[in-house]
C-alpha positions as CSV (number, residue, x, y, z in Angstrom):
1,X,10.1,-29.4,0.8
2,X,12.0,-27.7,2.9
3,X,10.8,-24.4,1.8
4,X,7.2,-25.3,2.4
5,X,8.6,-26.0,6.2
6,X,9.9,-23.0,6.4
7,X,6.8,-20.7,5.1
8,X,5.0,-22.2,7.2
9,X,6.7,-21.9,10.5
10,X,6.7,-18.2,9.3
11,X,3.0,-18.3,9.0
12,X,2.5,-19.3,12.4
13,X,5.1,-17.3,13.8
14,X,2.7,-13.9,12.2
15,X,-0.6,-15.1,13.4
16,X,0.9,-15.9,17.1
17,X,2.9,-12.2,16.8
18,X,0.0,-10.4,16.9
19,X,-2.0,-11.2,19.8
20,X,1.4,-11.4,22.0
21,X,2.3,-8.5,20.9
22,X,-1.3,-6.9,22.0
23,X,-0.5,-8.4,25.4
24,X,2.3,-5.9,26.1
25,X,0.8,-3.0,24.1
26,X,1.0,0.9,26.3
27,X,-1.0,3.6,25.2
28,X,-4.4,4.0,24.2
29,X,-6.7,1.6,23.2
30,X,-10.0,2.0,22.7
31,X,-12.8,-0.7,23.1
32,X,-16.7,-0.3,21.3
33,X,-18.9,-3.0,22.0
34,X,-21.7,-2.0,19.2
35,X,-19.5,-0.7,16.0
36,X,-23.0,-0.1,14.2
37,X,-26.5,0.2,14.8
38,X,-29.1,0.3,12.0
39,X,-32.0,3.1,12.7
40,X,-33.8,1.7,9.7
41,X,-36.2,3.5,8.2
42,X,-35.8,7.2,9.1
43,X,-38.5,9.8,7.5
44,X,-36.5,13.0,5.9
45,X,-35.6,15.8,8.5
46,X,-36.3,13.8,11.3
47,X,-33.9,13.9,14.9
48,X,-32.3,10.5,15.3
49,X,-29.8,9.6,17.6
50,X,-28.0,6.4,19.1
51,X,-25.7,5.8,22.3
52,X,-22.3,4.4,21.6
53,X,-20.3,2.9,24.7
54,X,-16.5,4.3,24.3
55,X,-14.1,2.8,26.8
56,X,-10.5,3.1,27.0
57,X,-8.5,-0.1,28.2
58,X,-5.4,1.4,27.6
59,X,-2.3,2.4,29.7
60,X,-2.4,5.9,28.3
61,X,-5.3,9.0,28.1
62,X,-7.5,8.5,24.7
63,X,-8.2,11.6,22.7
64,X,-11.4,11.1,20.1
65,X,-10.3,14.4,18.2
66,X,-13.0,13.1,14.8
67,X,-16.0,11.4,14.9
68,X,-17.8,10.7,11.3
69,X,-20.9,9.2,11.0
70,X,-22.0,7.0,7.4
């Protein structure tokens, strides 16, 4: 019993650690508010493209040094 206790106040202890320790985070962060976007059907050797919003709401500059599309 006491060892059920125990994992759990260790269980709760990790899933509250990470958003506190977020809180106090320095550095870059970067923030994307559409991860993906489907172009859907796109004919062969035609131009597409598609605006992504990059923000940094870090402490610290943000370098993008690779960008790969899928």
């Amino acid at each position: 019993m006491k060892r059920i206790v125990l994992m759990s106040m260790i269980l709760v202890g990790l899933v509250w650690a990470g958003p506190l320790a977020a809180l106090d985070y320095k550095g870059p962060r970067i923030e994307i508010k559409e991860m993906r976007y489907d172009l859907g059907k796109v004919d062969q050797g035609a131009q597409v493209s598609q605006v992504f919003e990059v923000k940094n709401v870090g402490s610290e500059q943000l370098i993008i040094e690779k960008v790969q599309p899928t």
